[in-house]
N, C-alpha and C positions, 0 to 999 in steps of 0.2 A: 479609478477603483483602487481601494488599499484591500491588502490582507495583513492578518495579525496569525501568524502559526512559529510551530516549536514542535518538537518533537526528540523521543530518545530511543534507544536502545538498552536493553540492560540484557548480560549475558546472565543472570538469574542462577541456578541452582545447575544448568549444564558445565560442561568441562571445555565446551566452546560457545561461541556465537555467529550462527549460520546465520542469522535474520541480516537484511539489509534497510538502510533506511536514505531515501534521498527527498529533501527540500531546498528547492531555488526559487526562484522569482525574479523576473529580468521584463524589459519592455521587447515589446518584440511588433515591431509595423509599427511604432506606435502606442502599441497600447497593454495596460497591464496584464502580465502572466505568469503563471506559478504550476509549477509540478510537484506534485508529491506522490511518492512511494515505496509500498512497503512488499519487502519480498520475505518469506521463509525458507532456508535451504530445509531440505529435508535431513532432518538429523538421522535417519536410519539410515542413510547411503554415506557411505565415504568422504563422497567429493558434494556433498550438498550446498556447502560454502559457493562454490563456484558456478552454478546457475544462478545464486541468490546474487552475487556479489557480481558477475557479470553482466547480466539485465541492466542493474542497477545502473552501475558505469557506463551502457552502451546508452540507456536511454536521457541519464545526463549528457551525455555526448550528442546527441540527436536535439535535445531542447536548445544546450549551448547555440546551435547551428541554426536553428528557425531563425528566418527571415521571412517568414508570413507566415498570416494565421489561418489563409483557406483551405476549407473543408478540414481543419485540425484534428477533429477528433477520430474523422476517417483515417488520416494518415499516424497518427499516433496507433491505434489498432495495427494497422500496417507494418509498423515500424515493428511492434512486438512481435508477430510475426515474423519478421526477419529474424531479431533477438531469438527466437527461436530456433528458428532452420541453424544458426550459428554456430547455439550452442549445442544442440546435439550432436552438430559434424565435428564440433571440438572435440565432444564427449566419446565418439568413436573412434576418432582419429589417435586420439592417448589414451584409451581405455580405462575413461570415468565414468564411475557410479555417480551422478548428481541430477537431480532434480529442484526446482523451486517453487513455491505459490508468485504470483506477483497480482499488485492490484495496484492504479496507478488512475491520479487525478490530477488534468490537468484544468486549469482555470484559466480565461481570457476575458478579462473583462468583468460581467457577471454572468457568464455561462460558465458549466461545467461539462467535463468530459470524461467518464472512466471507463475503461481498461483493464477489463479483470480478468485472472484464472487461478483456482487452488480453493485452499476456506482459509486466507485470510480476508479481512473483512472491508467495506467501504459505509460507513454510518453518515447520519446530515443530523442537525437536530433543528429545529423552528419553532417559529409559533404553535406550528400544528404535532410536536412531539417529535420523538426521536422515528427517524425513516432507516431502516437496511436496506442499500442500493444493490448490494450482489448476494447470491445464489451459493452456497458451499459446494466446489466438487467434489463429494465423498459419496460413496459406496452405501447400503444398509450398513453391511461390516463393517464401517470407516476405513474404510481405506481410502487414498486419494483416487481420484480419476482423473482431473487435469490439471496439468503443471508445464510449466516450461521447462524443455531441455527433454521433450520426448521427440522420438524418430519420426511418429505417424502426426496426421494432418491433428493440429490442436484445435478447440471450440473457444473463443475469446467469447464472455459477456462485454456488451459493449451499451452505453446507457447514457444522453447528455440530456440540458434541459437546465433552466433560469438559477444562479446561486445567491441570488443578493439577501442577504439579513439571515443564510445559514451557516452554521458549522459542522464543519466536515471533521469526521474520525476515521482515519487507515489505523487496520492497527495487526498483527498476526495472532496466531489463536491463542500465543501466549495471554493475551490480554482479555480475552471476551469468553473462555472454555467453563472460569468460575468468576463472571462478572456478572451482577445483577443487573438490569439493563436499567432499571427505577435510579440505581445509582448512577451509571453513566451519565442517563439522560440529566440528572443535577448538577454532574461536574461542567457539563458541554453546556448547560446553561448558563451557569456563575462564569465562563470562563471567560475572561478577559487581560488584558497588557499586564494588571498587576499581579492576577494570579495564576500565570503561565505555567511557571515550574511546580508551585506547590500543587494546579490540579494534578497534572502530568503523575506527581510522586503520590497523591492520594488516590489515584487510578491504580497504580502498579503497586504500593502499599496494597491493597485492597484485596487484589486477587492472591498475591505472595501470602498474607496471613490466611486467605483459605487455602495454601497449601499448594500455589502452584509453583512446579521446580521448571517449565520450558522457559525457552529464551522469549523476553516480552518487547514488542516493537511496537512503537506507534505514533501517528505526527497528528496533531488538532489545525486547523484550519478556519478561521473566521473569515466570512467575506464582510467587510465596511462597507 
């Protein structure tokens, strides 16, 4: 099994960039595997870098170290959970304000496995049209409701199930808050080896000329 993905960040119209972004891909038992993940620090909190950017690095660290793929996407859940107890006890331990969204797909093979909390987002597109795999945790109000780097027992959505012949969209809210979804589903359809980067920049083109200033993350995913 091959995949074909890319992905970027851009620190956009903020005066930082709290979003995280990781993609790898390595054999593991065996057989082909790829992580992707996108976190948002919560830019109203101080320290929101630091849940987004910690996640990140622990759960590269945990892929790095797979040597089998049984019951994966149970223990990838698991694993975030840990990621969490972590970092809250960091967060109290040096008295940081940080929070992050994380939403996180791992591929083996041609299954998939995600791992979500917050409202950034996990997309597929197919034959059968553009699919949203996760739930936003937000409030009426908007406010958030789940994120990692909180003290009390967190709620992960957790969802796997056949990838072959789709592509997959992480992306945080910078990207999908003023995106027309008719357009995405275009890009994620034409996307291919040659036109990698430029969908990528007409994606985030897109939403930037309707006037979005948050920080925009996001990785594309093809399964071969």
């Amino acid at each position: 099994m091959k995949y074909l993905f890319n992905g970027v960040s851009l620190q956009n119209g903020r005066q930082t960039n709290m979003d995280s972004l990781l993609l790898k891909s390595r054999d593991v038992d065996g057989k082909s595997a790829l992580l992707a993940v996108v976190c948002d620090g919560v830019g109203s909190l101080a320290d929101g870098a630091f849940a987004s950017g910690t996640a990140a690095a622990m759960l590269r660290e945990w892929f790095d170290k797979l040597e089998t793929t049984g019951r994966i996407g149970l223990i990838m859940r698991d694993t975030v959970l840990n990621i969490n107890s972590y970092i809250a006890a960091e967060a109290e331990k040096n008295g940081l304000n940080t929070a992050s969204t994380l939403s996180a797909l791992l591929l083996v093979e041609s299954d998939y496995y995600i791992v979500h909390i917050g409202d950034s987002r996990v997309y597929s597109f197919s034959g059968g049209g553009l699919v949203t795999h996760t739930s936003d945790d937000v409030s009426e109000s908007g406010k958030l409701t789940g994120y990692i780097g909180k003290e009390d027992e967190i709620f992960l959505q957790y969802s796997e199930g056949a990838a072959a012949g789709k592509t997959f969209l992480l992306c945080s809210d910078g990207l999908y808050k003023r995106m027309d979804e008719s357009f995405m589903a275009s890009m994620m359809k034409t996307w291919d080896k040659r036109t990698m980067k430029e969908t990528m920049k007409a994606l985030t083109d897109h939403v930037i000329k309707c006037g979005e200033q948050d920080n925009i993350t996001l990785a594309i995913v093809k399964v071969m």
